[in-house]
PDB file of N, H, CA, C and O in Angstrom:
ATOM      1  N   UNK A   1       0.844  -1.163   0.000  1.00  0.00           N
ATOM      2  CA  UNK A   1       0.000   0.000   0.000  1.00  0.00           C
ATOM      3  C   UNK A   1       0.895   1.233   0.000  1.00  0.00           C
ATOM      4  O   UNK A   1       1.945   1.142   0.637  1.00  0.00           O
ATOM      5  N   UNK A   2       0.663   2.194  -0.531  1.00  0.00           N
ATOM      6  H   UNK A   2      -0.190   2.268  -1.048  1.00  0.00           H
ATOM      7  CA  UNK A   2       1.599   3.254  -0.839  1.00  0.00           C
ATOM      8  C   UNK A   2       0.569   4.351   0.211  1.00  0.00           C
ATOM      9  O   UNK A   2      -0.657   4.460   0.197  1.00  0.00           O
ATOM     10  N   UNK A   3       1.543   5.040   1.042  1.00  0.00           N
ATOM     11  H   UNK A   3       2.539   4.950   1.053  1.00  0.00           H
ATOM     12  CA  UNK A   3       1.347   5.928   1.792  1.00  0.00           C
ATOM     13  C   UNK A   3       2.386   6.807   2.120  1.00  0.00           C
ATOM     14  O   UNK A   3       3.538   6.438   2.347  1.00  0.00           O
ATOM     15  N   UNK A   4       1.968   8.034   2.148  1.00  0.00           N
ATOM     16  H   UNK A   4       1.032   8.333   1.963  1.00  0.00           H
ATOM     17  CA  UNK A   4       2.639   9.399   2.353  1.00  0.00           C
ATOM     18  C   UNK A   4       3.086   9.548   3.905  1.00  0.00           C
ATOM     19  O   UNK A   4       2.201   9.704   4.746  1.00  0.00           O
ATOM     20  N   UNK A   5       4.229   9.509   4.233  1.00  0.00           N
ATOM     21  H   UNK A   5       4.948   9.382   3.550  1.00  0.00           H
ATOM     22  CA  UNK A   5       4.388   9.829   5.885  1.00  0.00           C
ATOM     23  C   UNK A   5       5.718  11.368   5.631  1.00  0.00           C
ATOM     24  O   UNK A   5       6.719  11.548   4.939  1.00  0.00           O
ATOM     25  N   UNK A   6       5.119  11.976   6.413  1.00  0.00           N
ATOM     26  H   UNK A   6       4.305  11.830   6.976  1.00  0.00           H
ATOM     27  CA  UNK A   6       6.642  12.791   7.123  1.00  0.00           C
ATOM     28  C   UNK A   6       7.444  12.372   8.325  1.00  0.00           C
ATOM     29  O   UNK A   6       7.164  12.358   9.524  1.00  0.00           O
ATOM     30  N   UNK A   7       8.385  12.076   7.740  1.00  0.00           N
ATOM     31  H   UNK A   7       8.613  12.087   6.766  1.00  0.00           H
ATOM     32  CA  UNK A   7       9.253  11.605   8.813  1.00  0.00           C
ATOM     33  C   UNK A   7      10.664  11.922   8.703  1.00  0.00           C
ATOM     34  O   UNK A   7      11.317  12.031   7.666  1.00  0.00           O
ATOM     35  N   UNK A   8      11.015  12.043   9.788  1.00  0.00           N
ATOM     36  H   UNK A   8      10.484  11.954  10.631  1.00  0.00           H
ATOM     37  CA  UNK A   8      12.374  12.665   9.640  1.00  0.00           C
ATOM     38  C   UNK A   8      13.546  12.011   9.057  1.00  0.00           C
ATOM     39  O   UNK A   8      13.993  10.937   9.461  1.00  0.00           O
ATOM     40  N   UNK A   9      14.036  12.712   8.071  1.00  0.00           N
ATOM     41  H   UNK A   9      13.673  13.584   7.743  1.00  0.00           H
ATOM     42  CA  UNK A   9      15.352  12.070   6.968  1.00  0.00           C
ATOM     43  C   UNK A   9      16.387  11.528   7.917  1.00  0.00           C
ATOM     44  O   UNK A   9      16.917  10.448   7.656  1.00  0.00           O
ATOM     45  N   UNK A  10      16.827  12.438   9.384  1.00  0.00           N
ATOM     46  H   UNK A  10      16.397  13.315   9.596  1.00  0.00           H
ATOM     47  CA  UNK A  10      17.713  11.343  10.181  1.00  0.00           C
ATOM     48  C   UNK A  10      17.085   9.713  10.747  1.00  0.00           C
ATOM     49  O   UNK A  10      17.669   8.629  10.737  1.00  0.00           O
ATOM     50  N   UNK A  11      15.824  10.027  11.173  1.00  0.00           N
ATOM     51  H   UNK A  11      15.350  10.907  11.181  1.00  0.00           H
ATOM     52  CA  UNK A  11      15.511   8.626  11.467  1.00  0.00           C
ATOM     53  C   UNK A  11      15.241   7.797  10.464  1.00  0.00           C
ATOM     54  O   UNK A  11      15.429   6.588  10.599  1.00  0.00           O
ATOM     55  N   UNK A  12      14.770   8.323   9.334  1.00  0.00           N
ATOM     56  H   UNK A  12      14.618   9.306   9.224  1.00  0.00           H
ATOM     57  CA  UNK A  12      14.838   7.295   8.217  1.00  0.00           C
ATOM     58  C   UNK A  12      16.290   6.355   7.934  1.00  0.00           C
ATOM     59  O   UNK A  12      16.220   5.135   7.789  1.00  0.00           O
ATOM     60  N   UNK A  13      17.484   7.042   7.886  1.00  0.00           N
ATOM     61  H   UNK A  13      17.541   8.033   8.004  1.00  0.00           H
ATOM     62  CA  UNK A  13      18.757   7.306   8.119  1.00  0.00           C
ATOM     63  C   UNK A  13      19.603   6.275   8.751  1.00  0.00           C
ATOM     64  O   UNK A  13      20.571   5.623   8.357  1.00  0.00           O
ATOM     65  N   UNK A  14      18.781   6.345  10.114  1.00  0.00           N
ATOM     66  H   UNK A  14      17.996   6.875  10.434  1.00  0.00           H
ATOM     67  CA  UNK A  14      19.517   5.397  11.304  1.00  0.00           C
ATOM     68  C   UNK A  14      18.635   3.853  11.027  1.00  0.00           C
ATOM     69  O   UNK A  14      19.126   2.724  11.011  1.00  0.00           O
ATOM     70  N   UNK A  15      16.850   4.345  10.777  1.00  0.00           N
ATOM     71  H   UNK A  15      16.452   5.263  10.791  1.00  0.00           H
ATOM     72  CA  UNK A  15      16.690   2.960  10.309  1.00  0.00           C
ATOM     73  C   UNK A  15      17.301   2.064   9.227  1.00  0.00           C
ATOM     74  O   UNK A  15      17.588   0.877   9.385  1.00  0.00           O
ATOM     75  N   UNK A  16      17.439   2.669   8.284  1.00  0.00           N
ATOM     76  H   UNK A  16      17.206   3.633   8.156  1.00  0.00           H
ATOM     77  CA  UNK A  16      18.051   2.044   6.949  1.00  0.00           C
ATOM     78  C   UNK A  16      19.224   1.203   7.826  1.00  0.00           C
ATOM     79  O   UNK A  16      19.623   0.057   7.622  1.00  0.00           O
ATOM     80  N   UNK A  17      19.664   2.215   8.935  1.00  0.00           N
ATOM     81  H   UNK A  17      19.339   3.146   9.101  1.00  0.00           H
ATOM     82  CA  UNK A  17      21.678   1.863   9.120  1.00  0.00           C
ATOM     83  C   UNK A  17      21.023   0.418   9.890  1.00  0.00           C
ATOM     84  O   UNK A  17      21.405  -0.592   9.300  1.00  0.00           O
ATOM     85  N   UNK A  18      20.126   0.134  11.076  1.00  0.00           N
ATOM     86  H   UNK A  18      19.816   0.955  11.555  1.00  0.00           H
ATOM     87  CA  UNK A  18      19.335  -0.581  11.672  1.00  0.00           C
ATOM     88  C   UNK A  18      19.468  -1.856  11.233  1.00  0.00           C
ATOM     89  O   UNK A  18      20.053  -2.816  11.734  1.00  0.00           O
ATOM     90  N   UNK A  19      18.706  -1.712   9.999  1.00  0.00           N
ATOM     91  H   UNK A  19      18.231  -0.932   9.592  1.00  0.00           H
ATOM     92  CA  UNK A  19      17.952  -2.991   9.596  1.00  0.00           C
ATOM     93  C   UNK A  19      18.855  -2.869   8.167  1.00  0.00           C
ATOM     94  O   UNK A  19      18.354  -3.623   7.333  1.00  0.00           O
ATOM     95  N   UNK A  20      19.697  -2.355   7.783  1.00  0.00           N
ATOM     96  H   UNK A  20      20.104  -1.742   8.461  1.00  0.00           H
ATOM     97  CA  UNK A  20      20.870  -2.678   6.374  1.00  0.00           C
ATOM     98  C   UNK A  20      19.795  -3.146   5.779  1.00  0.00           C
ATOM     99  O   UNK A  20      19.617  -4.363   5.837  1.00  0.00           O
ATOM    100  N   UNK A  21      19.119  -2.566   5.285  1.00  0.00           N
ATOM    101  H   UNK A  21      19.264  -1.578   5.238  1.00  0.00           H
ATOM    102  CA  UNK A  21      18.271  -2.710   4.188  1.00  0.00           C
ATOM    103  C   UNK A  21      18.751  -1.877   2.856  1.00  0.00           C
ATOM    104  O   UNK A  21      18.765  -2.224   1.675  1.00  0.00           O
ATOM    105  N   UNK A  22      19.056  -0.912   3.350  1.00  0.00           N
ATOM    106  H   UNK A  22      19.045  -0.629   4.310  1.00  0.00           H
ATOM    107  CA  UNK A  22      18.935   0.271   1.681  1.00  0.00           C
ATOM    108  C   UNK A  22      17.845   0.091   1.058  1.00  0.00           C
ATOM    109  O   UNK A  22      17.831  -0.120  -0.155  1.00  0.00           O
ATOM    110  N   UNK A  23      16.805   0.144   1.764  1.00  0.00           N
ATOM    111  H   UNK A  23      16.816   0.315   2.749  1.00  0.00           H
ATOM    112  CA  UNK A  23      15.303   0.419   1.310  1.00  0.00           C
ATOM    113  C   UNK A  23      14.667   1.293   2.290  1.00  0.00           C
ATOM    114  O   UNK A  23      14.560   0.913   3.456  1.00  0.00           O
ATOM    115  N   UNK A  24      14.166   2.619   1.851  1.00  0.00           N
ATOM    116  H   UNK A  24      14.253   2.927   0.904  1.00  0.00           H
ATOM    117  CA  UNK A  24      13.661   3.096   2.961  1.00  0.00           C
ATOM    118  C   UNK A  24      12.038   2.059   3.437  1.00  0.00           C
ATOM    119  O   UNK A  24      11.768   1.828   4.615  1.00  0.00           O
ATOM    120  N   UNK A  25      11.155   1.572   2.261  1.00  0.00           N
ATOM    121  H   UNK A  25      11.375   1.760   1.304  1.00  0.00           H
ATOM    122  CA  UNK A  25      10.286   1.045   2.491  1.00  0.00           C
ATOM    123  C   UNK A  25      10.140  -0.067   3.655  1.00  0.00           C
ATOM    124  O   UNK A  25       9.201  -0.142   4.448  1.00  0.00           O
ATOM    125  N   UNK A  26      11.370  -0.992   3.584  1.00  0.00           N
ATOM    126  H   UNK A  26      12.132  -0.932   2.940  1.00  0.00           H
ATOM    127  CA  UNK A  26      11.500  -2.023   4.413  1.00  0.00           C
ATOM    128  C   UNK A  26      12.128  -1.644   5.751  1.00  0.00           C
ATOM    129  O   UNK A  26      11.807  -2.199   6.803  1.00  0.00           O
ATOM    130  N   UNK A  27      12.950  -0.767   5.671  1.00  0.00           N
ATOM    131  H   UNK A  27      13.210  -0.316   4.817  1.00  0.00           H
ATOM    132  CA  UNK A  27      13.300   0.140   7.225  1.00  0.00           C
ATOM    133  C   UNK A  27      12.087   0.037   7.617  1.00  0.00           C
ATOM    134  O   UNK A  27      11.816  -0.785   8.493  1.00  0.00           O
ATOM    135  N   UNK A  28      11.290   0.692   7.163  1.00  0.00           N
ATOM    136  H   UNK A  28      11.510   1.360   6.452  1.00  0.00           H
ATOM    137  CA  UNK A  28      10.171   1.432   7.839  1.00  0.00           C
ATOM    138  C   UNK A  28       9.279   0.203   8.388  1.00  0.00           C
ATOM    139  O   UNK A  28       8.807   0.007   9.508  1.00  0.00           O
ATOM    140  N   UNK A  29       9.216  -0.586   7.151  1.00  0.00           N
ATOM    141  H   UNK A  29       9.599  -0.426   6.242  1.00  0.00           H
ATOM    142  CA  UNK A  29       8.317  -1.863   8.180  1.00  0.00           C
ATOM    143  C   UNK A  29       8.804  -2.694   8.365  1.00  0.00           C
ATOM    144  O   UNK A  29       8.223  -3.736   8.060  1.00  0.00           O
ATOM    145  N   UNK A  30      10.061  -2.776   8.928  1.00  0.00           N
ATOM    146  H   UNK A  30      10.532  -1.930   9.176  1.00  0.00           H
ATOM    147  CA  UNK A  30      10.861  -3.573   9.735  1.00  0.00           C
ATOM    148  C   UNK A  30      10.512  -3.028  11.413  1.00  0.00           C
ATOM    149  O   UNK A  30      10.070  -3.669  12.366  1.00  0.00           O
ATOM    150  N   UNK A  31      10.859  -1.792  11.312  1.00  0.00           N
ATOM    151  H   UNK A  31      11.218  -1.271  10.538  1.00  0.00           H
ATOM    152  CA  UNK A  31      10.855  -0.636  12.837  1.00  0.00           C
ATOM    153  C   UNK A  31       9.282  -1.069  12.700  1.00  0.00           C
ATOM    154  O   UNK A  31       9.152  -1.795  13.686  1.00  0.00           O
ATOM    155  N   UNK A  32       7.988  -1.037  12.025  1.00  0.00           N
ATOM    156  H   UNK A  32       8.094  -0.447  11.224  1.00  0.00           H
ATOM    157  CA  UNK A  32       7.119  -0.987  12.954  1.00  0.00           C
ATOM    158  C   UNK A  32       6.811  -2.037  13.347  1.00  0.00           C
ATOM    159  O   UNK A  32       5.989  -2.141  14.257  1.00  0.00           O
ATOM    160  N   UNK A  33       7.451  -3.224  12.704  1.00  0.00           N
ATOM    161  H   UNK A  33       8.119  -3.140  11.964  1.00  0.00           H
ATOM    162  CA  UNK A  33       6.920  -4.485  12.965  1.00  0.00           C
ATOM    163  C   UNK A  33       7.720  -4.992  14.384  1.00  0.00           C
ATOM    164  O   UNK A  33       7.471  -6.001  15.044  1.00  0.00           O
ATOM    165  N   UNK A  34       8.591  -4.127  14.593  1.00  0.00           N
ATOM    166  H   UNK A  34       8.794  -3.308  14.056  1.00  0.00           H
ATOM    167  CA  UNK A  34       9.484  -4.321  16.053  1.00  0.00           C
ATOM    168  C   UNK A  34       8.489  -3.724  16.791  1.00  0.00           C
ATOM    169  O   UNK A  34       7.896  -4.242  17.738  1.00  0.00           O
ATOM    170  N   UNK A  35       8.279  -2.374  16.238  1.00  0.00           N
ATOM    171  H   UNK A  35       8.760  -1.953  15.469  1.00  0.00           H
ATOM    172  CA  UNK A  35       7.581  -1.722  17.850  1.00  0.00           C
ATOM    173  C   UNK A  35       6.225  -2.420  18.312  1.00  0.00           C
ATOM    174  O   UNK A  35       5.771  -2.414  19.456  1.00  0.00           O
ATOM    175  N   UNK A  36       5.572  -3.133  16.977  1.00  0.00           N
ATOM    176  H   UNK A  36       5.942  -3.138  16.047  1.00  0.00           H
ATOM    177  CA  UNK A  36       4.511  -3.682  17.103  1.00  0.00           C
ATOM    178  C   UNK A  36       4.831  -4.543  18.146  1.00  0.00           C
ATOM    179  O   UNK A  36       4.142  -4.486  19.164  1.00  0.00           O
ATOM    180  N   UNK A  37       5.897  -5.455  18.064  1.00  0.00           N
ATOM    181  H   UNK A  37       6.457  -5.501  17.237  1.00  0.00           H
ATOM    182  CA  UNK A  37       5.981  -6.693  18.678  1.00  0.00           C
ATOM    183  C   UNK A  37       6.542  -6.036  20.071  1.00  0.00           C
ATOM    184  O   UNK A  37       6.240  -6.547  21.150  1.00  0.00           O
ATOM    185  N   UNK A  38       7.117  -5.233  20.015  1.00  0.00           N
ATOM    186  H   UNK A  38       7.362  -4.818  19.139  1.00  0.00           H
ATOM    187  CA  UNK A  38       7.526  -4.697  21.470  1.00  0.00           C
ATOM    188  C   UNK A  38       6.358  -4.084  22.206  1.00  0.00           C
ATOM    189  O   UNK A  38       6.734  -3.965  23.372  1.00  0.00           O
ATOM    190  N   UNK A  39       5.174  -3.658  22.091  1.00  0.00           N
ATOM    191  H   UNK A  39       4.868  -3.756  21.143  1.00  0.00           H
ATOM    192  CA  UNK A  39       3.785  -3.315  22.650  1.00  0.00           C
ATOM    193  C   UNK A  39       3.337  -4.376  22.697  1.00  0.00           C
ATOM    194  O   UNK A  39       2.973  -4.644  23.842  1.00  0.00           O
ATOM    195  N   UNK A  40       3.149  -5.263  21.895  1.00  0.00           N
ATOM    196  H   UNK A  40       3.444  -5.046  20.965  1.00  0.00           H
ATOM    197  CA  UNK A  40       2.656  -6.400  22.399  1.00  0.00           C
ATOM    198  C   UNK A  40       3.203  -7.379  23.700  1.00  0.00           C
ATOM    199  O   UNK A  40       2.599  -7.934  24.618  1.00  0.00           O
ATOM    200  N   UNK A  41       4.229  -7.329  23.428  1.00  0.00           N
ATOM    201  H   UNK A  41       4.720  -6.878  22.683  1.00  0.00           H
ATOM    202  CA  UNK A  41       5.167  -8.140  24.682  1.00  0.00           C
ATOM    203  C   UNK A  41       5.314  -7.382  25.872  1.00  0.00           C
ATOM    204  O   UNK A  41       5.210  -8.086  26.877  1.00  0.00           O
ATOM    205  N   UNK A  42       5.547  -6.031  26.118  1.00  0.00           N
ATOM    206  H   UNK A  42       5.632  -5.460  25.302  1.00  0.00           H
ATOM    207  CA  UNK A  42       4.960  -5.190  26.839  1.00  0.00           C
ATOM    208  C   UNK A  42       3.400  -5.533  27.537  1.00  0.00           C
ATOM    209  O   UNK A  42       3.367  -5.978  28.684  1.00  0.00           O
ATOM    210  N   UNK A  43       2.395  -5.347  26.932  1.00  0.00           N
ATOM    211  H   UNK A  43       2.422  -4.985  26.000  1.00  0.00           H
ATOM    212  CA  UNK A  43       0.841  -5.524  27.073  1.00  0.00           C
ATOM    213  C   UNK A  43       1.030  -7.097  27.758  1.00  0.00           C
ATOM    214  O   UNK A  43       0.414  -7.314  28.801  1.00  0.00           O
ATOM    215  N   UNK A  44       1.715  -7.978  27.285  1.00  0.00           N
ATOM    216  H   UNK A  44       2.216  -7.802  26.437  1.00  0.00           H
ATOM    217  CA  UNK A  44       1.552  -9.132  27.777  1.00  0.00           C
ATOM    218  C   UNK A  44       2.515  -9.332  28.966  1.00  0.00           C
ATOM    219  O   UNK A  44       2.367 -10.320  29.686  1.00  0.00           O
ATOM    220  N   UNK A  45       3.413  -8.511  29.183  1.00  0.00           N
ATOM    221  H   UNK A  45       3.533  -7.709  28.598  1.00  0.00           H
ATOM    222  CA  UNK A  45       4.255  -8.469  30.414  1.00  0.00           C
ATOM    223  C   UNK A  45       3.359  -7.916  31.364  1.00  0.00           C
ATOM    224  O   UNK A  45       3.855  -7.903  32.491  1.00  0.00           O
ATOM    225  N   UNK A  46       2.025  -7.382  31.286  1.00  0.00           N
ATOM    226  H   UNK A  46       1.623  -7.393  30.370  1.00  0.00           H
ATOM    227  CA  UNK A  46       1.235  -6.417  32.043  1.00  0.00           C
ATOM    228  C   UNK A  46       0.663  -7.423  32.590  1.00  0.00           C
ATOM    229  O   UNK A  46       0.453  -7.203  33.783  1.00  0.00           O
ATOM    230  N   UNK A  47       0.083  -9.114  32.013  1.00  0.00           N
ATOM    231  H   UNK A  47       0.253  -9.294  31.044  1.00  0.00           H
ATOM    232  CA  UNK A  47      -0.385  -9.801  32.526  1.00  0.00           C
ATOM    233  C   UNK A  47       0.198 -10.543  33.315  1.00  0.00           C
ATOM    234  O   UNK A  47      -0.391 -11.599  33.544  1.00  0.00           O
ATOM    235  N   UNK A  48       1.729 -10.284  34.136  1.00  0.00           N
ATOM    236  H   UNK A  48       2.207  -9.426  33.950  1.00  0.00           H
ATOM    237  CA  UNK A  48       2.284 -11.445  34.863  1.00  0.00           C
ATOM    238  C   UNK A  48       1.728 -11.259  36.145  1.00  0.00           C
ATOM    239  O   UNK A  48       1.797 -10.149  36.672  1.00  0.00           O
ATOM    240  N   UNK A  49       0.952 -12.618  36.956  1.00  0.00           N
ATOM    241  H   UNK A  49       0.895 -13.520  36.528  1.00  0.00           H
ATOM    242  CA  UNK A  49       0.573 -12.159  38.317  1.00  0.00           C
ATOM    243  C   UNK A  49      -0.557 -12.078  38.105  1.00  0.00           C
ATOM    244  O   UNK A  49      -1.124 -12.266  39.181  1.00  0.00           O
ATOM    245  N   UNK A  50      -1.626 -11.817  36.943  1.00  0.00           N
ATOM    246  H   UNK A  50      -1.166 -11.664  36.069  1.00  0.00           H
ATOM    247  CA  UNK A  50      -3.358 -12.009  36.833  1.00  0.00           C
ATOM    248  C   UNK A  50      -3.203 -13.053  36.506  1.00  0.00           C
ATOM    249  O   UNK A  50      -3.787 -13.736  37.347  1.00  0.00           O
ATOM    250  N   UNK A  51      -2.551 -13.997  35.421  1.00  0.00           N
ATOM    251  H   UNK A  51      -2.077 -13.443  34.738  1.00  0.00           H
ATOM    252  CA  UNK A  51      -3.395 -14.648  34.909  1.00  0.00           C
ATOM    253  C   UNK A  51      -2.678 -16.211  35.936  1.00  0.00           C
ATOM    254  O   UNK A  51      -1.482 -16.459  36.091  1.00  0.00           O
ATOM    255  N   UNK A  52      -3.591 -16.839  36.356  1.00  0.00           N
ATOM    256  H   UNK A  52      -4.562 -16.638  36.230  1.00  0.00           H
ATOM    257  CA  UNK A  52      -3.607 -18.214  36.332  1.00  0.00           C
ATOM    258  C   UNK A  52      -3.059 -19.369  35.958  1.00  0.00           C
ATOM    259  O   UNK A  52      -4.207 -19.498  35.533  1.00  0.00           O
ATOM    260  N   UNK A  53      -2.493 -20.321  35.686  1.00  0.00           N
ATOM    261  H   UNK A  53      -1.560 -20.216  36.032  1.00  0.00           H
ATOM    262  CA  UNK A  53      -2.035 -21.381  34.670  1.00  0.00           C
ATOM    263  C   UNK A  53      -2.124 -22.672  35.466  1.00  0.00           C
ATOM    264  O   UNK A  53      -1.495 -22.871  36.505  1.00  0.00           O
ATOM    265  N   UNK A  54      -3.225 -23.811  34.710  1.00  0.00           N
ATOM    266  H   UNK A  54      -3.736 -23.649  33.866  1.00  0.00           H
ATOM    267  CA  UNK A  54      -3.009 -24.870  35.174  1.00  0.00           C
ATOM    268  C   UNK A  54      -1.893 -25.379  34.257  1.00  0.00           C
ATOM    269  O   UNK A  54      -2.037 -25.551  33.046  1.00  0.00           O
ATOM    270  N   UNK A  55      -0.483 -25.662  35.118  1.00  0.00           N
ATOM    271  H   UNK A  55      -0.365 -25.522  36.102  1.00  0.00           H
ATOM    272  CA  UNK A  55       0.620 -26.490  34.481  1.00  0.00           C
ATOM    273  C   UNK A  55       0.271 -27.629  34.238  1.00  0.00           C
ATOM    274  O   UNK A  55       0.438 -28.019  33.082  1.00  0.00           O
ATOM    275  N   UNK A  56      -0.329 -28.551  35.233  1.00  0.00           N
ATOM    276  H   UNK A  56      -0.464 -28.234  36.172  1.00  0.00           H
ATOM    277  CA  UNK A  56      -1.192 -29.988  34.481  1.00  0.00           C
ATOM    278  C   UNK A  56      -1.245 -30.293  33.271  1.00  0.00           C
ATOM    279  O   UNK A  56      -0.646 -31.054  32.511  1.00  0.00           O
ATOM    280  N   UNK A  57      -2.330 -29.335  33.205  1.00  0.00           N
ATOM    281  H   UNK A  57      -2.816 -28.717  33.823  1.00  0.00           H
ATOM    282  CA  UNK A  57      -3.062 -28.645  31.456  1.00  0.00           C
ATOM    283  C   UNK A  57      -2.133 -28.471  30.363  1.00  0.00           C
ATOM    284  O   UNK A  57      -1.927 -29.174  29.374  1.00  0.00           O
ATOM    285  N   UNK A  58      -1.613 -27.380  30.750  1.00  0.00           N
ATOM    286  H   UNK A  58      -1.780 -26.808  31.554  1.00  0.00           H
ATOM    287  CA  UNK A  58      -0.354 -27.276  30.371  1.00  0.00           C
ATOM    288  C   UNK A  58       0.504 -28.831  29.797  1.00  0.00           C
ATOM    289  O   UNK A  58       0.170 -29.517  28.831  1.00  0.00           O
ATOM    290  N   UNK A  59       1.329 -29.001  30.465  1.00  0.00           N
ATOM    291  H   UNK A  59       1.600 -28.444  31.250  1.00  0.00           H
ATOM    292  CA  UNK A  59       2.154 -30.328  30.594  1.00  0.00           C
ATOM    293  C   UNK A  59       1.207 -31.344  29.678  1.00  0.00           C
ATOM    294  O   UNK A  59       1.878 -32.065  28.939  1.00  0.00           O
ATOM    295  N   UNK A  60       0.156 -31.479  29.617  1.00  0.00           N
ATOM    296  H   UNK A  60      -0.389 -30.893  30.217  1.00  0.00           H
ATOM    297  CA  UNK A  60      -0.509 -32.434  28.981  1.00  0.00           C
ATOM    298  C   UNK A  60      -0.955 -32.213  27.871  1.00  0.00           C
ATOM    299  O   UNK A  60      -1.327 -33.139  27.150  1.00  0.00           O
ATOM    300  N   UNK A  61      -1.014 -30.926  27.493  1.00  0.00           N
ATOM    301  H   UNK A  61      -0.712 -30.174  28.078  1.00  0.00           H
ATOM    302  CA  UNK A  61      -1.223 -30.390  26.023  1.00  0.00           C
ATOM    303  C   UNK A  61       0.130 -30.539  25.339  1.00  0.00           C
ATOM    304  O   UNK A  61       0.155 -31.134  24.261  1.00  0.00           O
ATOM    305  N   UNK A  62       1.195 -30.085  25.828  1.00  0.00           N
ATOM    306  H   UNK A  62       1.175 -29.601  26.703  1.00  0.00           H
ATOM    307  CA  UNK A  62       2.561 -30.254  24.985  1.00  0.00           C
ATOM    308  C   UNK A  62       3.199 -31.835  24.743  1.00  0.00           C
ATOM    309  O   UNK A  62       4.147 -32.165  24.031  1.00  0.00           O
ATOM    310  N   UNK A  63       2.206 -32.785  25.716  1.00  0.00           N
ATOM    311  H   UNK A  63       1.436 -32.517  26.295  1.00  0.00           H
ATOM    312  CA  UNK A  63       2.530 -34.075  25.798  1.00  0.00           C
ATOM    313  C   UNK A  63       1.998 -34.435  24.699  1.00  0.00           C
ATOM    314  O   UNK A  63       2.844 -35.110  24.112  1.00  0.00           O
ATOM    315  N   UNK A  64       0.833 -34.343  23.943  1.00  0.00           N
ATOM    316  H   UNK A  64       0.146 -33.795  24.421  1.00  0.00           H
ATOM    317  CA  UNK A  64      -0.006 -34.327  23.174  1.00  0.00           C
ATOM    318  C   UNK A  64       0.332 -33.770  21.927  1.00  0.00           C
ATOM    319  O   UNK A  64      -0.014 -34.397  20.925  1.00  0.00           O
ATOM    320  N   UNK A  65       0.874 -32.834  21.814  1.00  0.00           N
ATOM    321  H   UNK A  65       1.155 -32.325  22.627  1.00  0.00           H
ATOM    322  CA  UNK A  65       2.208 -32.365  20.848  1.00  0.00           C
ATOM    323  C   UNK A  65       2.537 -32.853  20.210  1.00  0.00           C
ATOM    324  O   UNK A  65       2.365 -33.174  19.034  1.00  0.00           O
ATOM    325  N   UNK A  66       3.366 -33.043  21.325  1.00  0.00           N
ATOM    326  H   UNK A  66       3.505 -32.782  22.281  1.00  0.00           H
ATOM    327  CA  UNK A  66       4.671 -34.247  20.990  1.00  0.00           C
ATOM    328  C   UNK A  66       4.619 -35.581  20.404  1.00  0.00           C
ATOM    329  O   UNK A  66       5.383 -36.092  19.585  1.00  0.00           O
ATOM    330  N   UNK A  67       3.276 -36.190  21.138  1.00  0.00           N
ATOM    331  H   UNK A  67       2.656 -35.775  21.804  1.00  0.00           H
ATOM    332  CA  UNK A  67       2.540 -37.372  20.282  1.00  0.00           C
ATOM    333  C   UNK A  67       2.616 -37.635  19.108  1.00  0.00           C
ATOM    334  O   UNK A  67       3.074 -38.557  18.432  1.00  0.00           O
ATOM    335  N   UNK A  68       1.923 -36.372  18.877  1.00  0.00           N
ATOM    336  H   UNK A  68       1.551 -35.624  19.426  1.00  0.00           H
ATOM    337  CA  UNK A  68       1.344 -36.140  17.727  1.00  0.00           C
ATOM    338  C   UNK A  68       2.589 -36.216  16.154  1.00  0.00           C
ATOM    339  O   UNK A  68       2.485 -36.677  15.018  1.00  0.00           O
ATOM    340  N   UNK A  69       3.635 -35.523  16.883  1.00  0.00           N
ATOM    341  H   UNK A  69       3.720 -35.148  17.806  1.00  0.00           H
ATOM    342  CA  UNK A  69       4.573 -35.361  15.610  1.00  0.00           C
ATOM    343  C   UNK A  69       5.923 -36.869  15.592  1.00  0.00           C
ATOM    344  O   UNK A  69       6.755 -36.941  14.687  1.00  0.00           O
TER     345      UNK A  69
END
């Protein structure tokens, strides 16, 4: 998809240097596909301590896996 951004020629710059692409296109969605994944892992670091886990469950699903392959 072709889209118009302003963004600054140094950070374009340092991304290119980043991700050695020499594409500004793929800089660019390289960096968001990091920051994406870094908010996400973030957001999911937010859940340590709510959530629950039966290891059982657990343990017996990966047993099952493993079966399987």
């Amino acid at each position: 998809m072709r889209t118009t951004l302003n963004i600054s020629g140094d950070l374009i710059k340092e991304a290119e240097a980043i991700y050695q692409t020499g594409n500004r296109s793929k800089a660019v969605e390289n960096a968001l596909r990091d920051a994406i994944k870094m908010k996400k892992l973030e957001a999911f670091k937010q859940l340590k301590g709510k959530i629950q886990f039966d290891t059982n469950s657990v343990d017996k699903l990966r047993s099952l896996e493993n079966d399987e392959k």
